[in-house]
C-alpha positions in Angstrom: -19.6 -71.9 120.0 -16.3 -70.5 121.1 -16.6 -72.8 124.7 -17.4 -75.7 123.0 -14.2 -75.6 121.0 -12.5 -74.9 123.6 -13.8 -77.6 125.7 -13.2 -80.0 122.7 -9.3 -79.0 122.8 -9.7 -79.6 126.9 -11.1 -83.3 126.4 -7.4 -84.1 125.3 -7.4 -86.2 122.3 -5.7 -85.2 119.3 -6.8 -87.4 115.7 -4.1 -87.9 113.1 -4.7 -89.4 109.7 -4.0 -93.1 109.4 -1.9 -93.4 107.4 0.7 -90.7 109.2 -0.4 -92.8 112.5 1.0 -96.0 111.4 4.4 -94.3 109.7 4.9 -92.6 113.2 4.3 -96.3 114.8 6.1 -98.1 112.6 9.2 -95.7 112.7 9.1 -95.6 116.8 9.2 -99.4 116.7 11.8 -100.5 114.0 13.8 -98.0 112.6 17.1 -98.2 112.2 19.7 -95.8 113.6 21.1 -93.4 111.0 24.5 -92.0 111.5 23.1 -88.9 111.2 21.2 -89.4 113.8 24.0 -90.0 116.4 24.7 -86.6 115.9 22.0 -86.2 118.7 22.2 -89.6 120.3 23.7 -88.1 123.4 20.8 -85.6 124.0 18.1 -87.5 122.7 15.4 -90.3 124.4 13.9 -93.3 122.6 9.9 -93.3 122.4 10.0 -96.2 125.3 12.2 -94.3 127.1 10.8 -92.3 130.7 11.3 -89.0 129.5 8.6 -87.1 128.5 9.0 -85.3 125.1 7.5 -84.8 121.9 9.3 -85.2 118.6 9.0 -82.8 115.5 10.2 -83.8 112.0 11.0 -81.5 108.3 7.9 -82.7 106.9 5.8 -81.2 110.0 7.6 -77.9 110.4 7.4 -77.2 106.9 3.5 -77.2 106.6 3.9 -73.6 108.3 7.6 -72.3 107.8 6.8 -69.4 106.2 9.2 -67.0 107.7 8.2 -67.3 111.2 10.7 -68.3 114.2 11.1 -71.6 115.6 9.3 -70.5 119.3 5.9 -70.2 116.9 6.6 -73.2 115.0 6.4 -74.9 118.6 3.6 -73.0 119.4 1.1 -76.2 119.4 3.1 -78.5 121.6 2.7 -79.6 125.1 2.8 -76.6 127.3 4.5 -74.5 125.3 3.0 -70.7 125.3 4.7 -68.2 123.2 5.3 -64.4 122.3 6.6 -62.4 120.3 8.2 -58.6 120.4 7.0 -57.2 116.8 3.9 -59.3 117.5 3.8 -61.0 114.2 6.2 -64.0 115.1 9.4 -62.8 113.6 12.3 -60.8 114.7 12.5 -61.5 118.9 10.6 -64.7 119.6 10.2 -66.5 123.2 9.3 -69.4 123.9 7.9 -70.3 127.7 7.5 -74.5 128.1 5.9 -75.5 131.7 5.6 -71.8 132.8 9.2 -71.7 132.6 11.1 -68.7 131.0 14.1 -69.1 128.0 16.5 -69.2 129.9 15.9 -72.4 131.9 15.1 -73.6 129.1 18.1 -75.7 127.6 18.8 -75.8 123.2 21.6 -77.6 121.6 22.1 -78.0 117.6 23.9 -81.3 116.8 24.2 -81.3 120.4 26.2 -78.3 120.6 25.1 -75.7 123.2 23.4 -72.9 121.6 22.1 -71.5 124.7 24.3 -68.0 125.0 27.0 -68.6 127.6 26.4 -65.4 130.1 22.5 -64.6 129.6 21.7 -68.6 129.3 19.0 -67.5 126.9 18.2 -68.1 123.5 18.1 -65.6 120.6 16.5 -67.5 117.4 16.5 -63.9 115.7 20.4 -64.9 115.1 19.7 -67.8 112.8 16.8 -66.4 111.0 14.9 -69.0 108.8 17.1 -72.2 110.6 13.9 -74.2 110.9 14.0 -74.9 106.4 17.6 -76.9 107.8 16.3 -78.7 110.5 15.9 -82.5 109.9 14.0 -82.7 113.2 14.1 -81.6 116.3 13.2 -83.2 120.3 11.3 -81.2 123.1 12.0 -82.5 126.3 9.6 -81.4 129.2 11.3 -81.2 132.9 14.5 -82.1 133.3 14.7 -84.4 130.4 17.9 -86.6 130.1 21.6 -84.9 130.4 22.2 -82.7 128.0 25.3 -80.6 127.1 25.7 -77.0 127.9 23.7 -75.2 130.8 21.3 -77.4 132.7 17.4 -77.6 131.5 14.8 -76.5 134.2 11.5 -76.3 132.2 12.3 -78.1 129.1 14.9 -78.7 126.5 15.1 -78.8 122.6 17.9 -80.3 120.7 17.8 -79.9 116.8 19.4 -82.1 114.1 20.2 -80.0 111.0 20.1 -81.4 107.5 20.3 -85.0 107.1 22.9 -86.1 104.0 21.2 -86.5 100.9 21.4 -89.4 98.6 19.5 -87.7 95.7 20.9 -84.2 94.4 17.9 -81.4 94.5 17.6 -77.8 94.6 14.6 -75.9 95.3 13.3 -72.6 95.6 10.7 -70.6 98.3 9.2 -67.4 98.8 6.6 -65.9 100.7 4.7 -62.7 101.5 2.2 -62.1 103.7 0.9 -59.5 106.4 3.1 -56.3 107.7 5.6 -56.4 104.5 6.9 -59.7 105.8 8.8 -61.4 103.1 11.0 -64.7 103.2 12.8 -65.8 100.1 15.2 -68.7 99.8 17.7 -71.2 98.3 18.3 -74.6 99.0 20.8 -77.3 97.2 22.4 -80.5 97.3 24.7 -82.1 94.8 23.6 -85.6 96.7 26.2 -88.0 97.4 28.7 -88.0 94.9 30.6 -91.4 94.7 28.1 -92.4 97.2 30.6 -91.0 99.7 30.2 -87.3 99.3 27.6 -84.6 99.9 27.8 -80.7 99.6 24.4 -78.8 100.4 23.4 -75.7 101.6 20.6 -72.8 102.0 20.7 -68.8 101.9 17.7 -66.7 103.2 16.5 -63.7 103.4 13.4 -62.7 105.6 11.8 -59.2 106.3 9.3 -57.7 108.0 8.2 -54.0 108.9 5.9 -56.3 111.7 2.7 -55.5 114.1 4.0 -53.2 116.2 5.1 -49.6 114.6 8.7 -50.0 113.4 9.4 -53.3 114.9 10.9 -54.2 111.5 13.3 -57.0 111.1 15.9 -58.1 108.2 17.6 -61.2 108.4 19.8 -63.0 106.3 21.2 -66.6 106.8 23.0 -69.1 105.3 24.1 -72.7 106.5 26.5 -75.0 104.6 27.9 -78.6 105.1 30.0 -80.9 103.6 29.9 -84.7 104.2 31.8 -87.9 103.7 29.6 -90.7 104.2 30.0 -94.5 104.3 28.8 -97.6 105.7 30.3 -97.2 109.1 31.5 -93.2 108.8 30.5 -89.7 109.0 31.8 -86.4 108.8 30.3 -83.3 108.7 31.6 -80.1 108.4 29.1 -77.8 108.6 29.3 -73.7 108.8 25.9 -71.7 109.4 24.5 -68.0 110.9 22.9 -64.8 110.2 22.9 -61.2 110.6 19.7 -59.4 112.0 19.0 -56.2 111.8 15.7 -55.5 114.3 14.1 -52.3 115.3 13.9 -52.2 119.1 10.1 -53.2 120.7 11.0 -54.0 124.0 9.3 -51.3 125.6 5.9 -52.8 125.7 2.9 -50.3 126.6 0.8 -49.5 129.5 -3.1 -49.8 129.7 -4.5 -47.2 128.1 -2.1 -46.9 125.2 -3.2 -50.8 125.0 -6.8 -49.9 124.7 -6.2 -46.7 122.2 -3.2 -47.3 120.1 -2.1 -51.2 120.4 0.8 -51.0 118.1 2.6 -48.0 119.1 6.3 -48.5 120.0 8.1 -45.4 122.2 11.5 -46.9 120.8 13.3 -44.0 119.5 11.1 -41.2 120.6 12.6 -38.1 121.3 11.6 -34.2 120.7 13.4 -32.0 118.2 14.3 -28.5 118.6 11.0 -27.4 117.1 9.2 -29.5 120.2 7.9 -32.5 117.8 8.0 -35.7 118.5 10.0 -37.5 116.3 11.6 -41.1 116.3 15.1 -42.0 115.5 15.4 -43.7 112.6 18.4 -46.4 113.6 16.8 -47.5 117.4 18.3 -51.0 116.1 19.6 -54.0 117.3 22.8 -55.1 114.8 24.2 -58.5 115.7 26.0 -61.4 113.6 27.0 -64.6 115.0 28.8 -67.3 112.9 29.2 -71.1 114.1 31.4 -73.4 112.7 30.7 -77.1 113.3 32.7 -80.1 112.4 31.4 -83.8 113.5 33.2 -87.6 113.5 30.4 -90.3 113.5 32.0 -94.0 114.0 30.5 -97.0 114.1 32.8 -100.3 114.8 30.4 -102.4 114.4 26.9 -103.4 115.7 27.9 -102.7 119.4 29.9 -99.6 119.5 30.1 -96.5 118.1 31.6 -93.1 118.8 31.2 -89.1 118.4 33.4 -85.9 118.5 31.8 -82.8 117.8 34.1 -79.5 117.9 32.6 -76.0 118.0 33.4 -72.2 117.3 30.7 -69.6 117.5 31.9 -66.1 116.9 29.2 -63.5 117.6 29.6 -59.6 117.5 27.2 -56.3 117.4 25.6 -53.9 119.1 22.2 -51.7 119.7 21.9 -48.4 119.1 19.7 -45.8 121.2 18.6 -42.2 120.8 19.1 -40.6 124.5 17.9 -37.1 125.7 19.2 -35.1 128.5 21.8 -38.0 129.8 24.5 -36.4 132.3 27.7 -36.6 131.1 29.2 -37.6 134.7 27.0 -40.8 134.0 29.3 -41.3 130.8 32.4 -40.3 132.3 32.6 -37.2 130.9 33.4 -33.2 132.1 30.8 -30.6 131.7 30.8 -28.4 128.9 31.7 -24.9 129.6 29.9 -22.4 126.9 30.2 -18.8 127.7 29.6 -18.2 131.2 26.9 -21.6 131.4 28.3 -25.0 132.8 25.9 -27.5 130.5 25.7 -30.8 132.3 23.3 -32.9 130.1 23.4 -34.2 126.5 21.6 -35.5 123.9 23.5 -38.3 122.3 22.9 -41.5 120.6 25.4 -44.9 121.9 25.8 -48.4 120.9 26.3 -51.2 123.9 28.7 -53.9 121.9 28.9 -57.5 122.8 32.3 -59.4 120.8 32.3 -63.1 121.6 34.0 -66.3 121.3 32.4 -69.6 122.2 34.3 -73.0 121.6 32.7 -76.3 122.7 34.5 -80.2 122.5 32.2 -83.4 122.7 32.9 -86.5 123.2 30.9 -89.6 123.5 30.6 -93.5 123.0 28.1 -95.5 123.2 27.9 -99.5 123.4 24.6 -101.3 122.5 23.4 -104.7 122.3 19.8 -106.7 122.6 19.9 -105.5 126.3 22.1 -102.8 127.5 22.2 -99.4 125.7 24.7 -97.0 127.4 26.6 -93.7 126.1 29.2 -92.1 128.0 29.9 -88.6 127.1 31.9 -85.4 127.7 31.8 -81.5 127.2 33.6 -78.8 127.4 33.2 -75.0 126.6 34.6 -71.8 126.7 33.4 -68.9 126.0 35.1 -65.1 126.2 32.7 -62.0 126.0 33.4 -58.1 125.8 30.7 -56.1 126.8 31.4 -52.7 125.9 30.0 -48.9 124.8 30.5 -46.2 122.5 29.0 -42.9 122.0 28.7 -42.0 118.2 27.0 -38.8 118.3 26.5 -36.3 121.2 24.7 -33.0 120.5 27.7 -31.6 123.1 30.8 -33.6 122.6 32.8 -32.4 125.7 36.5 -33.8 126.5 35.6 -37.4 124.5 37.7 -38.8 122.2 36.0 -40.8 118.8 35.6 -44.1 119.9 36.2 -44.0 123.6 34.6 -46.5 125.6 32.6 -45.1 128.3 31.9 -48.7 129.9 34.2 -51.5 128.8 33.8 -55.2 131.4 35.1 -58.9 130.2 33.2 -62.3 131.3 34.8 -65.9 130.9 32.9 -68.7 131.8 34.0 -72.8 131.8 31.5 -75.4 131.6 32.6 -79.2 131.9 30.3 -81.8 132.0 30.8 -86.1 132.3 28.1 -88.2 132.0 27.3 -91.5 131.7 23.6 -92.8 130.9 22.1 -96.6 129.9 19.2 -98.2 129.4 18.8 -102.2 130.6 16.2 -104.1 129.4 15.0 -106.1 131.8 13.0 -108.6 130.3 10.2 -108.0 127.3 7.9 -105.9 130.0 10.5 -104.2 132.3 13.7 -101.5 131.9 15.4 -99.6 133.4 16.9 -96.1 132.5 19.9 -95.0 134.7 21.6 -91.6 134.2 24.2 -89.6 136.1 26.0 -86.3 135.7 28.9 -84.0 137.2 28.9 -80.4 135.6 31.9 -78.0 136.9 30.7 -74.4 136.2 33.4 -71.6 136.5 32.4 -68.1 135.9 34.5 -64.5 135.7 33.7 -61.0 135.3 35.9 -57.8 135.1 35.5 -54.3 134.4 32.6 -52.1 134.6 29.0 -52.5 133.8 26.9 -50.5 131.4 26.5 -47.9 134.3 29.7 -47.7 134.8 29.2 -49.8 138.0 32.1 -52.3 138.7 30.7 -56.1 138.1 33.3 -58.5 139.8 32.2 -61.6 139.8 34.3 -65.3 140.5 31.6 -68.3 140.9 32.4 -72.1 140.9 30.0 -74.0 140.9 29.6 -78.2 140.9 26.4 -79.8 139.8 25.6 -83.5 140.7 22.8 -84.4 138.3 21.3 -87.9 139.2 18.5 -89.1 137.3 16.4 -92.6 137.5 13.3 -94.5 135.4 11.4 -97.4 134.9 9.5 -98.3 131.8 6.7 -101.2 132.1 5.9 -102.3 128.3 1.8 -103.7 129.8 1.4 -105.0 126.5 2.0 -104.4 122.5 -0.5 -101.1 122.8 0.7 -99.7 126.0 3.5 -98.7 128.6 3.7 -96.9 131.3 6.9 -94.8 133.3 8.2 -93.0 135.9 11.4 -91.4 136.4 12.8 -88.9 139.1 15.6 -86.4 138.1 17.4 -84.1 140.0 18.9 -80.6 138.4 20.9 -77.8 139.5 21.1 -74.4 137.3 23.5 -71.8 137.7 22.5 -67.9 137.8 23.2 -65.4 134.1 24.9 -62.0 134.6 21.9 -60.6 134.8 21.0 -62.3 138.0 24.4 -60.8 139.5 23.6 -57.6 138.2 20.6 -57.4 139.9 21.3 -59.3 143.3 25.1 -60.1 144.2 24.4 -62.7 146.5 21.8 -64.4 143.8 21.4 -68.5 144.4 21.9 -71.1 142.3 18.5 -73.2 141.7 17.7 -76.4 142.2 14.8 -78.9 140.9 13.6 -82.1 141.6 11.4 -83.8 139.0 9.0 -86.4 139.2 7.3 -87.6 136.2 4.6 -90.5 135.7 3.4 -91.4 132.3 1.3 -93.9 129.9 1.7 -93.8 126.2 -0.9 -95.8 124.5 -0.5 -96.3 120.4 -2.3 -98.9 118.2 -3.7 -98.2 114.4 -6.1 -96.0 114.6 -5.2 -93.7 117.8 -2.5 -92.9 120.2 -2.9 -91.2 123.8 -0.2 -89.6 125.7 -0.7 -88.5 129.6 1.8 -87.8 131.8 1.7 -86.0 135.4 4.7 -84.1 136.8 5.8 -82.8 140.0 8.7 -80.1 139.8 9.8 -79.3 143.6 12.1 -76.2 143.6 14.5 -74.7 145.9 15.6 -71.1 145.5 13.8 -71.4 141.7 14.8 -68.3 139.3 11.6 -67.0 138.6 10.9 -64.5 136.7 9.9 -61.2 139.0 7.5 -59.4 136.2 10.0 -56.2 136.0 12.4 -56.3 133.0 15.5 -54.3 132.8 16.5 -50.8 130.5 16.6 -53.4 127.6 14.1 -55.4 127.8 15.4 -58.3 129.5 13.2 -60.0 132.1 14.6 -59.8 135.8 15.2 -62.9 138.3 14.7 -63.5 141.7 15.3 -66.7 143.8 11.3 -67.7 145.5 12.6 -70.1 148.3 10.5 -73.3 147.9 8.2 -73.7 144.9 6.1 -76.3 142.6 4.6 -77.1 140.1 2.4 -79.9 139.6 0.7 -80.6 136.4 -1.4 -82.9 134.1 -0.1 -83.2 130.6 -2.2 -85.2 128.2 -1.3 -85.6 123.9 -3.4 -87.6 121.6 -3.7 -88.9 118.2 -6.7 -90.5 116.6 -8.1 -90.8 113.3 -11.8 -90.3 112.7 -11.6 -91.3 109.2 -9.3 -91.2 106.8 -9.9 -87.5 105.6 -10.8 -86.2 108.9 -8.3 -85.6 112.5 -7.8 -83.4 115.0 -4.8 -83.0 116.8 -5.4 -81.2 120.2 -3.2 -81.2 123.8 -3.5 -79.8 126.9 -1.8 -79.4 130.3 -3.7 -78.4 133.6 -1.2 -77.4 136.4 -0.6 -75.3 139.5 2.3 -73.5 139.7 3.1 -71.9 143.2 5.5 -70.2 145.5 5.2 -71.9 149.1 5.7 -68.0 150.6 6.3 -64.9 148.3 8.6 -62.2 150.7 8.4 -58.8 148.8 9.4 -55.1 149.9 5.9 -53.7 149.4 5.1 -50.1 151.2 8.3 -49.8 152.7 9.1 -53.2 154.2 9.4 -57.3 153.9 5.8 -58.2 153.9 4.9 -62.1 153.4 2.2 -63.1 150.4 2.0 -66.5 151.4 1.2 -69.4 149.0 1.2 -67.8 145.9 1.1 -68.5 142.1 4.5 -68.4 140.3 4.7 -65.6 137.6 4.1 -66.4 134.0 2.6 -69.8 134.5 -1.2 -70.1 133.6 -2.9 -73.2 135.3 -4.2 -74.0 131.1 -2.6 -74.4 128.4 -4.6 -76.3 125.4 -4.0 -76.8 121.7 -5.8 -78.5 118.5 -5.4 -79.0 115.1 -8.7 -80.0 113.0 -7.3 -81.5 109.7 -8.7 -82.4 107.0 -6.8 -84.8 103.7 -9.1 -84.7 101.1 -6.6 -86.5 98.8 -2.5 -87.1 99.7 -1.2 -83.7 97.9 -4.0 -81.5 99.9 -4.1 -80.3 103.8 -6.2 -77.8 105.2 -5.7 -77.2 109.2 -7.6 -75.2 112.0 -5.3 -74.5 114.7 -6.3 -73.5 117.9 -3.9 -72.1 121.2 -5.9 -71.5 124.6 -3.9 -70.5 127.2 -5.4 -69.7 130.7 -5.0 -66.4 132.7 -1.7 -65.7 134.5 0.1 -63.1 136.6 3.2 -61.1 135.5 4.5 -61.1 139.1 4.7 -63.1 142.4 2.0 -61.9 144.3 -1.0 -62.2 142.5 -1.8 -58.7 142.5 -4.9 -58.1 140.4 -2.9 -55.2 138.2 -0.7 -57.5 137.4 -3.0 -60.3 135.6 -3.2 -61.2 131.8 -6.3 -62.3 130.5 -6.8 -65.8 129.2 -6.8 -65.9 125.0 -8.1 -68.5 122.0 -7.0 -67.8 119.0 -7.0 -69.6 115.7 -5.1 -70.1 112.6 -5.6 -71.8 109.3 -3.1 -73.5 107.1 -3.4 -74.9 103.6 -0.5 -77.2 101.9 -0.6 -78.3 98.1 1.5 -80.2 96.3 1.8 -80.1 92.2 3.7 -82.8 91.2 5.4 -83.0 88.4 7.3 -85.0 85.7 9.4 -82.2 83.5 11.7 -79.6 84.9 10.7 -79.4 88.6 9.8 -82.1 90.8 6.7 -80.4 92.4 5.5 -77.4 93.5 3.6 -76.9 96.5 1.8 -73.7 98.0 1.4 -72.8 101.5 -0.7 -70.5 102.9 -1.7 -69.4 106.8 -3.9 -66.9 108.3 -2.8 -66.4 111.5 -5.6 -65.4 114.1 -8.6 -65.7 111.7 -10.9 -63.7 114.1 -8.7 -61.0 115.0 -8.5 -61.7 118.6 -7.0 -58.7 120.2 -4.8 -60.5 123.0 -1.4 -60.3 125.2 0.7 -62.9 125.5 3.5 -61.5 127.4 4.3 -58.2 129.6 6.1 -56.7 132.7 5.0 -55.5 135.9 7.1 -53.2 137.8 7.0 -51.6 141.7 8.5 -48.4 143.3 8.4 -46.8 146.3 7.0 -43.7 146.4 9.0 -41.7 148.8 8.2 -38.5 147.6 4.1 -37.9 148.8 4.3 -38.9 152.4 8.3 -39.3 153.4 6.8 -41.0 157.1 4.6 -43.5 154.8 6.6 -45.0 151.9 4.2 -46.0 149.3 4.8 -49.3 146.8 3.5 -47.8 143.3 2.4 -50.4 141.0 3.0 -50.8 137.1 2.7 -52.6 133.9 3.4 -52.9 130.7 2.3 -54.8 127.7 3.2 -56.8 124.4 0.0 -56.7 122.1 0.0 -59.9 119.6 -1.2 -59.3 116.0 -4.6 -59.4 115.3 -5.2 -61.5 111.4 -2.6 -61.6 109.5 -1.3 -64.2 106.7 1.4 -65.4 105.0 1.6 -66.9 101.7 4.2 -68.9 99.7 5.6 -71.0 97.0 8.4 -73.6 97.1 9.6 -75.1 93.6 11.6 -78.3 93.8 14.2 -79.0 91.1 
């Protein structure tokens, strides 16, 4: 039973109920423009356009907001595999699109880079519960069109917050589920005042004590924004962020733990003078981060219209780790003399701070008319990072002083960007999409590292970006594309830190598509070829914090089959499946393996399963009631570049079920509706994500140096559910 589903999620065609189908055509078609919407206009396609994307509304990413992060609210989209640290989808999330890690993977809000400035990931755990402000939100797939911020090598997703409201509400969720996990929250809006003005906002509060032993998690957000809205304005200020408080699981676990103890997390562990083994209480990551939007929307009349967008992001904290026996020359720090005994090692606990600033300007216009649609547009940021360390305890203090820094190193980074994009329509079959941009990269280092290792570095870099399509409209059901972009990316700190002479990538992307749509089904299909050079992937060893490690892999592909569907069978019964078949591969892997540079050959890129399929059964017995079977199959894949068999995750199908039902009502709240999701219904016990790590073993056979081999592993929950309420007033 198990293969047939999973064949039925293979065949590729996903079934949508009527009604939503013809909404979804109907808006693609004619809608008109909001001004909220040129927010995003800069970042965003059209559905004719010859980008492939998908687009995700409130309305759908409510059904299952229950607390979990916007990766696993994604989770059922083209391509898109994620995982998550605690296991239980909150807390540290990461999202994988393509094969392609977080960090290639581009995010703007209201088309402000959120992508962080040094590490070029992203870190959702920041903006816990962001997805109950999100008006909708865009994934791009490849290269996608120009985008602001660091350039997109596997995908990109730009997110529109909260529309302005005409209508004043307020409303009212919580949920529990699974693990302790909790979410509770506030939402308002006074609606527009003098139809002109608009003040809304949202606090939130989500815990968990999640999968994996102590990977707990306590969040707390807020977002905020004030508008002044009329026929041809908009302005926006807006203010949102979070504070997270998350119990380190970055560990992972090796094989046999894996097999007898799944959820155990060495975080913390350390022995007490008695010779227990005890955990530290406080093994925590602390971090706040605070952005401050404010946005001009003009429209001068049917043809033209403008944007500005300013930016501040002010992010600061720090984790905290219980360390035994650490030298004190590694801290800086003299021996401690007692009696006659030199003692050279301590046990201490440290924080590693990070103290940002991040300041971004847009700009861009855009002219339309029945033919020509063209933005041109500018950004610039800034950003200004202290990377320091403290020790805050030490069982042996010796010659330190209360709060010395024992590493202390500064990064700067500038990142300008002018592009200019349009869209020509040729006649009523034929258009053309044209789009071309220059990004100036400038990047500074100074100081020491966290061991105490000077990290110098001065980069420029300058990125042409061209990118091309054609869109051929066959006829009122059907159009076909192609497009060709070109991309250039440049390398985090944490490429420099491991390789001082670390590449800058490059991608070429091919893309050929046919979107089909008429009232009763819709069919996506797209194949891509991604041709690399010097590609950053992801070498399966992560570093003393958990973050994955980089490595340029000379020439590389990926060449995939990407197909999306929606058809309804009736109008209680759909299914919604997807599913990409690809191969992913380095043209020749060069490793240091026993000793010297041996060559794998062809071999498959790390992190990139050749299947990837989703599907959601629905069923609509009547308009206020949804019940949903999900279903995630993603293919077998290796943690590293050269396919060793130790380094192989299995394949996984799992399952979740969702129920939404609305109460409405005509005296003191609006409605009601209740949400529920069981997450993994039959306890699959599965890995989405892990490491794997090489040595040499110099130490056996000093005439034979011996690679050793190992890996670690992030177990994923097994059932779980969450539960919840949401009262509208």
């Amino acid at each position: 039973m198990k293969n047939i589903y999973i064949l039925m999620c293979c065949l590729g065609f996903t079934f949508q109920v009527l009604g939503q189908n013809e909404k979804q055509q109907d808006s693609s078609v004619v809608a008109t423009e909001t001004l909220d919407e040129v927010l995003v206009n800069a970042v965003r396609v059209n559905a004719t356009s010859p980008i492939t994307h998908s687009n995700i509304d409130n309305e759908e990413l409510q059904k299952r907001n229950l607390g979990q992060d916007i990766p696993v609210l994604l989770n059922y989209l083209p391509s898109v595999v994620t995982t998550s640290d605690a296991g239980a989808g909150i807390g540290y999330t990461g999202i994988r699109v393509r094969g392609v890690s977080a960090q290639s993977t581009n995010i703007t809000i209201n088309g402000i880079p959120y992508n962080d400035a040094e590490s070029l990931g992203t870190f959702w755990v920041n903006l816990g519960d962001i997805a109950s402000s999100v008006e909708s939100l865009q994934l791009q797939r490849g290269i996608g069109t120009s985008t602001n911020g660091s350039g997109a090598f596997g995908a990109s997703i730009n997110v529109l917050t909260d529309a302005v409201s005409k209508e004043a509400f307020g409303e009212i969720s919580n949920s529990f589920g699974s693990f302790n996990s909790r979410k509770h929250n506030v939402k308002f809006s006074t609606g527009t005042i003098n139809d002109h003005i608009e003040i809304a906002g949202r606090l939130s509060a989500i815990k968990s004590d999640g999968y994996i032993d102590r990977a707990s998690t306590d969040l707390k957000s807020y977002f905020l924004q004030a508008s002044y809205v009329d026929d041809n304005t908009l302005i926006k200020a807006i203010t949102f962020g979070g504070h997270e408080v998350t119990y380190q699981a970055w560990n992972g676990i090796d094989k046999e733990t894996l097999d007898n103890d799944r959820t155990f997390n060495s975080a913390g562990i350390y022995i007490d003078a008695d010779g227990n083994v005890q955990f530290y209480d406080n093994e925590v990551d602390n971090y706040t981060q605070d952005h401050y939007q404010l946005h001009w929307n003009e429209r001068y009349n049917n043809n033209w219209s403008t944007n500005v967008g300013l930016n501040y992001t002010y992010g600061r904290g720090y984790f905290e780790q219980y360390k035994e026996d650490e030298s004190f020359a590694d801290y800086g720090l003299e021996d401690v003399a007692i009696g006659a005994e030199s003692v050279s090692e301590t046990d201490l606990i440290r924080r590693r701070w990070l103290d940002n600033d991040f300041y971004v300007v847009n700009a861009n216009v855009n002219y339309k008319d029945e033919h020509l649609n063209a933005i041109l547009g500018t950004s610039y940021s800034f950003y200004d990072g202290d990377h320091f360390g403290e020790i805050i305890w030490a069982q042996y203090a010796s010659d330190s002083e209360i709060r010395d820094r024992y590493f202390e190193g500064n990064g700067k980074k500038k990142d300008f960007s002018v592009f200019s994009k349009a869209t020509y329509k040729l006649n009523a079959n034929w258009s053309l999409f044209g789009d071309v941009q220059l990004r100036f990269v400038d990047y500074k280092t100074t100081g020491i590292n966290s061991d105490r290792v000077p990290l110098e570095i001065d980069e420029n870099y300058t990125f042409f970006n061209p990118k091309a399509g054609v869109t051929y409209k066959v006829n009122a059901n059907n159009n076909m594309y192609f497009s060709y972009a070109r991309a250039n990316r440049e390398p985090n700190r944490d490429d420099f830190q491991s390789n001082p002479d670390i590449k800058p990538e490059q991608l070429n992307d091919f893309e050929l598509g046919w979107r089909h749509e008429n009232k009763t089904y819709r069919l996506n299909a797209n194949v891509y070829y991604m041709q690399y050079n010097e590609q950053l992937v992801l070498s399966g060893n992560i570093d003393d914090v958990g973050n994955p490690i980089r490595t340029n892999s000379g020439e590389s592909y990926r060449l995939g089959l990407e197909i999306e569907a929606a058809i309804a069978l009736s109008k209680t019964f759909s299914i919604q499946p997807t599913i990409t078949l690809s191969t992913n591969k380095n043209k020749e892997a060069i490793v240091a393996f026993d000793g010297e540079l041996q060559n794998f050959g062809k071999t498959n890129i790390s992190f990139s399963p050749d299947v990837v399929a989703g599907n959601a059964l629905v069923c609509q017995p009547f308009k206020a009631l949804q019940l949903s079977l999900l279903s995630k199959y993603v293919g077998e894949q290796y943690m590293g570049n050269t396919d060793s068999k130790l380094s192989k995750l299995d394949s996984y199908f799992v399952n979740d079920f969702n129920i939404v039902y609305e109460i409405k009502m005509d005296r003191i709240f609006k409605s009601i509706t209740l949400t529920g999701l069981v997450n993994n219904i039959f306890g699959e016990k599965y890995v989405s994500n892990g490491y794997y790590y090489t040595y040499d073993d110099t130490w056996s056979n000093p005439d034979a140096v011996t690679t050793i081999e190992g890996v670690g592993y992030y177990p994923q929950a097994t059932r779980n559910f969450l539960v919840g309420a949401t009262i509208k007033f």
